[in-house]
N, C-alpha and C positions, 0 to 999 in steps of 0.2 A: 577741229572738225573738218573733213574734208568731205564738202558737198560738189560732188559731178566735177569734182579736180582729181588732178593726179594721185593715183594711195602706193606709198614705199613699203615697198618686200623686201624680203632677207632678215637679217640680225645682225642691223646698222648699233642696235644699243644691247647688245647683248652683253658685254662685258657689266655694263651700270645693272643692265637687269641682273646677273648674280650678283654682284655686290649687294642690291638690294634684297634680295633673299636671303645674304648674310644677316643683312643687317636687323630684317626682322626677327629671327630667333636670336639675335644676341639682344634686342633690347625687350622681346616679348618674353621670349624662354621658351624652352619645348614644350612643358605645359600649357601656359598658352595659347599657342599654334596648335594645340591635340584641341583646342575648345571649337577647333572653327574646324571642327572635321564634317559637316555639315554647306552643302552650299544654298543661299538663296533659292527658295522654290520659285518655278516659272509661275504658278496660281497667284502668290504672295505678293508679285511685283507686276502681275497681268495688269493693264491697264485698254479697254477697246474705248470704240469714238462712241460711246454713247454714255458715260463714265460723264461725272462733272469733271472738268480740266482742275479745278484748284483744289475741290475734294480729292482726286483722285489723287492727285500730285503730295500732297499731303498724305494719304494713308501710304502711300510706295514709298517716302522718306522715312516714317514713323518709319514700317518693315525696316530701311536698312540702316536704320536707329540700332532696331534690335537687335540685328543680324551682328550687327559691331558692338554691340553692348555697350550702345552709350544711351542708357537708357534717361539720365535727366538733361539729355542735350534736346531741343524744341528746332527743329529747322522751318522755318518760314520762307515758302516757297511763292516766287513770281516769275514774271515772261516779260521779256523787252526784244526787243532788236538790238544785237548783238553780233558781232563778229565770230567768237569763240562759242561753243557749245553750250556752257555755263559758267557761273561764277560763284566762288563764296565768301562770303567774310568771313574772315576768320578773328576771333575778340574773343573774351576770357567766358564766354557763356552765360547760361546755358542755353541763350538763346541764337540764331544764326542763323542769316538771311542769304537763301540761296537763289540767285538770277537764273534762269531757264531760257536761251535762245528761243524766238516767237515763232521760228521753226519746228518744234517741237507742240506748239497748236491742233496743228496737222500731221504729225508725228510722233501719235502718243505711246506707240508702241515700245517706244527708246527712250522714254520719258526715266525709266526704271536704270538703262544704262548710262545714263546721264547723271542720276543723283547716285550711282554705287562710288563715283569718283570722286565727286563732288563731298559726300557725306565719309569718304574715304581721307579726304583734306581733314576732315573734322579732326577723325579718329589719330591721325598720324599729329595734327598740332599737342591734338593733349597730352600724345606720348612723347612731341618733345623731339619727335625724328624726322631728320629731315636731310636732304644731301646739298652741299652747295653750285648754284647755278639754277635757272628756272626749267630749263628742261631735264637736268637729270631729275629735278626734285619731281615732276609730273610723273617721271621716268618710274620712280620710287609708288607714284600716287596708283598708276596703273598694277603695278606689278603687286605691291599688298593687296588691291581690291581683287586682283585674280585669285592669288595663293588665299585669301580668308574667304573667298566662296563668293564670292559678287563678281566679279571681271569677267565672269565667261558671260553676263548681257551686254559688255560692251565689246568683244568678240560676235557676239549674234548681229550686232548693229550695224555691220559690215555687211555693205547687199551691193554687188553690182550687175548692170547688164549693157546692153549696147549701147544703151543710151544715158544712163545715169551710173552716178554711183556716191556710197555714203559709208564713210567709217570714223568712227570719236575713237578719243583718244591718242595718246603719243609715241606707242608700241606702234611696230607692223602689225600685221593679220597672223602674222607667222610667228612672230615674240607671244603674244596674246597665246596661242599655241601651247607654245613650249612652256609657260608660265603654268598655265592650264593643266598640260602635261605630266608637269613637275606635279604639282598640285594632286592630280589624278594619280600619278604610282605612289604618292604617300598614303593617301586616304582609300584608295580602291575605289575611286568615284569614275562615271563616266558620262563624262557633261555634255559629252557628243548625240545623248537622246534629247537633248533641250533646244539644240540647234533649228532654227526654222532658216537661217540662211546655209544655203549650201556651198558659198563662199567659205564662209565662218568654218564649217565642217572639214573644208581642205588643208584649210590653214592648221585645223587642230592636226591635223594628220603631218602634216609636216614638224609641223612644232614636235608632236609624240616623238616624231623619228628623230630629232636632235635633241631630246630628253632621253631616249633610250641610248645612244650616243656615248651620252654623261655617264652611264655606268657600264659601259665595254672600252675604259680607257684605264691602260697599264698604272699602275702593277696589280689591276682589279681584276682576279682570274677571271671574269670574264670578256677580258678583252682580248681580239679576232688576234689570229696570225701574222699578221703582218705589223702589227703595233707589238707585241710580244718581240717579236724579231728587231724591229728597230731599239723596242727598252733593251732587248738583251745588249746590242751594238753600244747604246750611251751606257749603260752601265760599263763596260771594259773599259772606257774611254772618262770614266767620270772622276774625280769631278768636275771634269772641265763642261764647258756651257751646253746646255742642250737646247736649240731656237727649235719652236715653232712643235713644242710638247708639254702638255701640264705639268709632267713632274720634272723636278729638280735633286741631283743630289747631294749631300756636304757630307768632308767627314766627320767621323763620330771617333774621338781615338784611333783605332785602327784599322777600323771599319770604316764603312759606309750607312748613312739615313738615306729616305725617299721622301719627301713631300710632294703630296699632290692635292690637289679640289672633292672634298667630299663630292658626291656623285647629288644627294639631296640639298645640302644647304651651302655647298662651295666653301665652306669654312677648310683649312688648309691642315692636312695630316700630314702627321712625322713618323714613320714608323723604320725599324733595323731593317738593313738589306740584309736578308738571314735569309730567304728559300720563304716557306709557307709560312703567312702571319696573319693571323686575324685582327683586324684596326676598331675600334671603336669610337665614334665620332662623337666628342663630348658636350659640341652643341647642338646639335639634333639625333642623337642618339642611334643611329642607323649604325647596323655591326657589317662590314667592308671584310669579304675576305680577298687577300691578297695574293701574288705571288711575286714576291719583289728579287 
């Protein structure tokens, strides 16, 4: 939690955050991920200062109980003083004891982007997924509670002005974004009317632009002119190495393949260097036409 400290922009973890968007459809399934086409209402996890703190805190956990459909999991929710913004235990169920920063007293507005992450730890032990190291794994915690419909409150929770500033979580403002982003061209959602920070809002904006990015890069016909031009260059020259571009090429008999990053789940396509090909991505289903 970064309170009135320094907050990091760009997309310093962006490679980990597609791996983990990989990694959820290959352990949830497309299925799955279509269940959470729905994100967390702003009503649902409203919490104002005249709300009991441990009722309330309590009913906004139940919600994102539901919202992750872990319906016999019990979170029991408390407040200490604390370093980090929350904590959970994680144990075999179904009951689970979540720590709340005593910041959050007086900040009960985030009270809701604090357990989407928190109750997100839940979700991802049961399934058993996890990435090694403590901050990719957060890395991992952030990026599921975006793409399953909870992460855009702790994108809202990012407020700064001259004098203060406040963001959870271990994405930038600009990852939170592009996760979002991502999130919003699959589902047709647009989370940018939930926004009450106008921080949060820019960042989505940026994020969209390097989600929209992900699907104008070769050999995806809709990628610009001058990416078109460079693919055409490494393909005459292939298969020798290509730095500092998605795709790759190897040969195939006497031909040439193309592998590149699915534009939705970054899971990696193989398809013939033949002229026009339509790809079919077979862990999130998204049909790629091509021009390889």
């Amino acid at each position: 939690m970064a309170n009135d400290g320094p907050v990091e922009h760009g997309y310093p973890h962006l490679e980990t955050v597609r791996d983990a968007i990989t990694a959820l459809y290959k352990r949830l399934s497309y299925d799955t991920v279509q269940t959470f086409a729905t994100s967390v209402a702003p009503a649902d996890v409203a919490f104002c200062d005249t709300d009991d703190l441990y009722l309330g805190a309590q009913r906004v956990a139940r919600e994102l109980v539901r919202h992750y459909r872990l319906p016999d999991a019990r979170l029991v929710v408390s407040f200490r003083e604390m370093r980090h913004a929350a904590n959970v235990e994680l144990t075999a169920g179904p009951e689970y004891f979540v720590e709340l920063n005593d910041r959050f007293r007086t900040h009960r507005r985030d009270i809701g982007a604090a357990l989407a992450h928190e109750v997100m730890h839940v979700y991802l032990h049961r399934l058993d997924l996890s990435f090694p190291g403590t901050r990719e794994n957060e890395i991992l915690t952030d990026t599921a509670a975006t793409y399953l419909g909870a992460g855009w409150l702790l994108l809202d929770a990012f407020r700064q002005d001259a004098a203060s500033s406040q963001k959870l979580g271990y994405l930038t403002p600009e990852e939170f974004g592009y996760v979002l982003a991502k999130r919003a061209l699959v589902f047709g959602e647009d989370p940018s009317v939930w926004f009450t920070s106008p921080q949060a809002y820019t960042a989505y904006v940026r994020g969209m632009a390097l989600a929209r990015q992900d699907e104008q890069q070769p050999p995806l016909t809709a990628a610009g002119w001058t990416g078109r031009r460079r693919y055409a260059r490494d393909r005459r020259h292939a298969p020798g190495p290509q730095p500092g571009v998605p795709y790759a090429f190897t040969p195939d008999g006497g031909g040439l393949r193309v592998s590149f990053p699915c534009p939705t789940c970054h899971q990696r396509i193989r398809v013939p260097v033949r002229g026009r090909v339509r790809a079919r991505c077979a862990l999130c289903r998204t049909v790629l036409e091509c021009d390889t």
